[in-house]
ZALOVEX-618521 format. One record per residue: x, y negated, z negated of N, C-alpha, C in turn. Coordinates in steps of 0.1 Angstrom, whole numbers, padded with zeros to 4 digits, always signed. Layout:
BEGIN
XYZXYZXYZ;...
END
This chain:
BEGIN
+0873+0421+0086+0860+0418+0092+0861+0403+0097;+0856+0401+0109+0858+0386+0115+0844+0385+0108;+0847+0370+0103+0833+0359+0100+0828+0355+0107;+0814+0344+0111+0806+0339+0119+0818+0326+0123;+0820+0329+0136+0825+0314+0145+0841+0316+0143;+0847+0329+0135+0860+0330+0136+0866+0340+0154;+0876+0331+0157+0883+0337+0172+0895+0344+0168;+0895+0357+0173+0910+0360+0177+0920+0357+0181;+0915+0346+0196+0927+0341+0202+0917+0326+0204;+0925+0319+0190+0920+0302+0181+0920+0296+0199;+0910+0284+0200+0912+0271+0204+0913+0273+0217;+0914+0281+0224+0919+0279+0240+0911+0272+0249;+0909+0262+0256+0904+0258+0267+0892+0265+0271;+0897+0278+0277+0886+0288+0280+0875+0288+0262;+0879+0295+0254+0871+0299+0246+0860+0288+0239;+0871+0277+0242+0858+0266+0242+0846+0264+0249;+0853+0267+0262+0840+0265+0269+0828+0279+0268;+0834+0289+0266+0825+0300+0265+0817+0297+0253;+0820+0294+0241+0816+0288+0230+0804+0278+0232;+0809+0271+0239+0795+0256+0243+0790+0263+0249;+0795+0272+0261+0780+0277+0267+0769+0289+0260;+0776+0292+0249+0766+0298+0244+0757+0292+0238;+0765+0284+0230+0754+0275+0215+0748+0267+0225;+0751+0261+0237+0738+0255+0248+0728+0268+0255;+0731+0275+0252+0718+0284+0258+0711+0288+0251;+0715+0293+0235+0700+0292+0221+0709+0306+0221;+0715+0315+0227+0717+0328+0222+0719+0330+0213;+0716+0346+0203+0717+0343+0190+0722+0357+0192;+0735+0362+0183+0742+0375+0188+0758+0372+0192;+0763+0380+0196+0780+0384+0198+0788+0383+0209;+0793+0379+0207+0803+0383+0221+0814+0383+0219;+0824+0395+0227+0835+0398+0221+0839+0400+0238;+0851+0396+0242+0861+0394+0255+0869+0407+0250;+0871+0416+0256+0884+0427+0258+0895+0425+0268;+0906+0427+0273+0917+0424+0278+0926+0438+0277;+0928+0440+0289+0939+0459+0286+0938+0464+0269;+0918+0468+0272+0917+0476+0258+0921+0469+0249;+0925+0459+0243+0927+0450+0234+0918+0442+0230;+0910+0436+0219+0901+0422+0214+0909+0412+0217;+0900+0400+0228+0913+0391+0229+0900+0379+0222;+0889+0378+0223+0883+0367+0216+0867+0372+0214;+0864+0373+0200+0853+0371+0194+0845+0358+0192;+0831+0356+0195+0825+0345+0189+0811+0352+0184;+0807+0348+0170+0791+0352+0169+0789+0337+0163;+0775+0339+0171+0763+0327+0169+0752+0326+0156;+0752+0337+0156+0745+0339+0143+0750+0353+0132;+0746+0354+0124+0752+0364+0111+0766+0367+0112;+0771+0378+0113+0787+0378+0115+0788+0393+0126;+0801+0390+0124+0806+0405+0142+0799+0418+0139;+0794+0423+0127+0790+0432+0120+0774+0429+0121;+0764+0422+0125+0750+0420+0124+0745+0427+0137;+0735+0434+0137+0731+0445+0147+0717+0438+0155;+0718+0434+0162+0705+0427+0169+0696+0437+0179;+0685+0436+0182+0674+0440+0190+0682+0440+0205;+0680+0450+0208+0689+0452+0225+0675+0454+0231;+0661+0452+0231+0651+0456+0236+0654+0468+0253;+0651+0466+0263+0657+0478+0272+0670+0477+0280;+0678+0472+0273+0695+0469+0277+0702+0486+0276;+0687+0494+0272+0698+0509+0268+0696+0519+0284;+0681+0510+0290+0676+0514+0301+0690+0513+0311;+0691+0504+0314+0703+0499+0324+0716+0512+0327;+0719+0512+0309+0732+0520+0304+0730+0536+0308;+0717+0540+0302+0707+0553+0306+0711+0556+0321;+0709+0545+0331+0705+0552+0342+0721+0551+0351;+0730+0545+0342+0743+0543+0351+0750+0556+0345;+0748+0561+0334+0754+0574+0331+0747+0585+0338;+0735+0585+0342+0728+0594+0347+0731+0595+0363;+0734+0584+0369+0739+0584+0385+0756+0589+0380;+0760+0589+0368+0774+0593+0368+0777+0606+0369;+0766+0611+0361+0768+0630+0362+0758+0630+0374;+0752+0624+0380+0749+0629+0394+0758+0630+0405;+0767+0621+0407+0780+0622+0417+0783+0633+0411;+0788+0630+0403+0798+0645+0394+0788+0660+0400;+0781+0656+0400+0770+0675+0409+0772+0679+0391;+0767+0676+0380+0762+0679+0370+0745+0680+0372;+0739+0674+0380+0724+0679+0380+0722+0668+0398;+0710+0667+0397+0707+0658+0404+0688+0649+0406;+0690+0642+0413+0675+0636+0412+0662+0639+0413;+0665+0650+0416+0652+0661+0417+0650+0672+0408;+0666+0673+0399+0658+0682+0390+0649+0680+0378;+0641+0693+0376+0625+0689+0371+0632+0685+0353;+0627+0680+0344+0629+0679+0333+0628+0689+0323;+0619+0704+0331+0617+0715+0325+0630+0723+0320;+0643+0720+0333+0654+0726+0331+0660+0723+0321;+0659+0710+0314+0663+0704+0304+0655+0703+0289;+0644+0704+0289+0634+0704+0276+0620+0712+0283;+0619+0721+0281+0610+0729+0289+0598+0726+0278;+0603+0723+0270+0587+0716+0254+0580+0706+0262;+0584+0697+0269+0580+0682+0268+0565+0686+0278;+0553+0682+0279+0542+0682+0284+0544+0684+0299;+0540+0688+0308+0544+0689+0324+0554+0690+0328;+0566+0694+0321+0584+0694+0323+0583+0695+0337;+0575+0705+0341+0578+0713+0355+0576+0706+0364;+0566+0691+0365+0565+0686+0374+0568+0671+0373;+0582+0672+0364+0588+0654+0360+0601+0660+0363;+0605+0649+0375+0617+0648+0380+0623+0640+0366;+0634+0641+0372+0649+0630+0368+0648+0618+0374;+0645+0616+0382+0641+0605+0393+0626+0597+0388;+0617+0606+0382+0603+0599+0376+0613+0595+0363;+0619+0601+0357+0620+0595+0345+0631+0581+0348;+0640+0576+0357+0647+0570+0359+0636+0553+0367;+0626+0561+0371+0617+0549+0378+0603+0548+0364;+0605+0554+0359+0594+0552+0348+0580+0556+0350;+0584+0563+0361+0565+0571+0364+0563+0589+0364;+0569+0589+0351+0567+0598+0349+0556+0606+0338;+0546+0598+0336+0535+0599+0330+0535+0597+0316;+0544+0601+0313+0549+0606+0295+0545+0592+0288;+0537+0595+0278+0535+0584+0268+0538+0590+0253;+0551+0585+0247+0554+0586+0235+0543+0587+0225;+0532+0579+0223+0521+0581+0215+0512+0587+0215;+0515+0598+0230+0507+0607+0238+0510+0619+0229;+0507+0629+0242+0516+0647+0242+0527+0647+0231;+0536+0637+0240+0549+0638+0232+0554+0640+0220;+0539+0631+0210+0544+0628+0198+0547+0638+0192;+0544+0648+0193+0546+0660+0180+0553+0673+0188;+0559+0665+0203+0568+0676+0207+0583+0678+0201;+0585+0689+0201+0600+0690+0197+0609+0687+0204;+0620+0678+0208+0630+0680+0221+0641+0686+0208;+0647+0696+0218+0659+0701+0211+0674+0698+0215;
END
């Protein structure tokens, strides 16, 4: 387990300055550099490499880049309705992939939803 402020690759020039630029911008959380699939330098700011922080809608971003990935691929596309996929969820039939990817797809979690089943 790396500890708080311990580097993989000690001291370098670069990792310094990545270092200052963090602890000057208040960030509180991880960052870890990879290099040909290899860890080449860890730094955390606060707790250690192991502390799980609040990603608030950072999953949004990830969501929609895998979802344009199986759309090239012709795994579905932006028009199909949601029904094809959870035919439970409240109006399936008339919520695109595309509403759910722009956010107007009406659906409110503490709505319909709550006591629907997705399977």
């Amino acid at each position: 387990m790396i500890t708080p402020n311990q580097h993989l690759v000690l001291q370098s020039e670069k990792a310094q300055k990545y270092k200052k630029l963090l602890d000057n911008a208040g960030l509180k959380g991880n960052l870890t550099i990879y290099k040909n699939k290899q860890r080449r330098w860890q730094y955390t700011t606060a707790g250690d490499a192991n502390s799980s922080y609040l990603i608030n809608s950072v999953q949004k971003e990830l969501t929609a880049g895998l979802i344009m990935r199986a759309i090239s691929e012709n795994k579905f596309s932006l028009d199909d309705k949601v029904a094809k996929f959870y035919p439970n969820v409240p109006n399936a039939q008339n919520i695109s992939v595309l509403n759910l990817l722009e956010m107007t797809s009406g659906l409110d979690p503490t709505g319909p939803m709550r006591g629907c089943a997705i399977q």
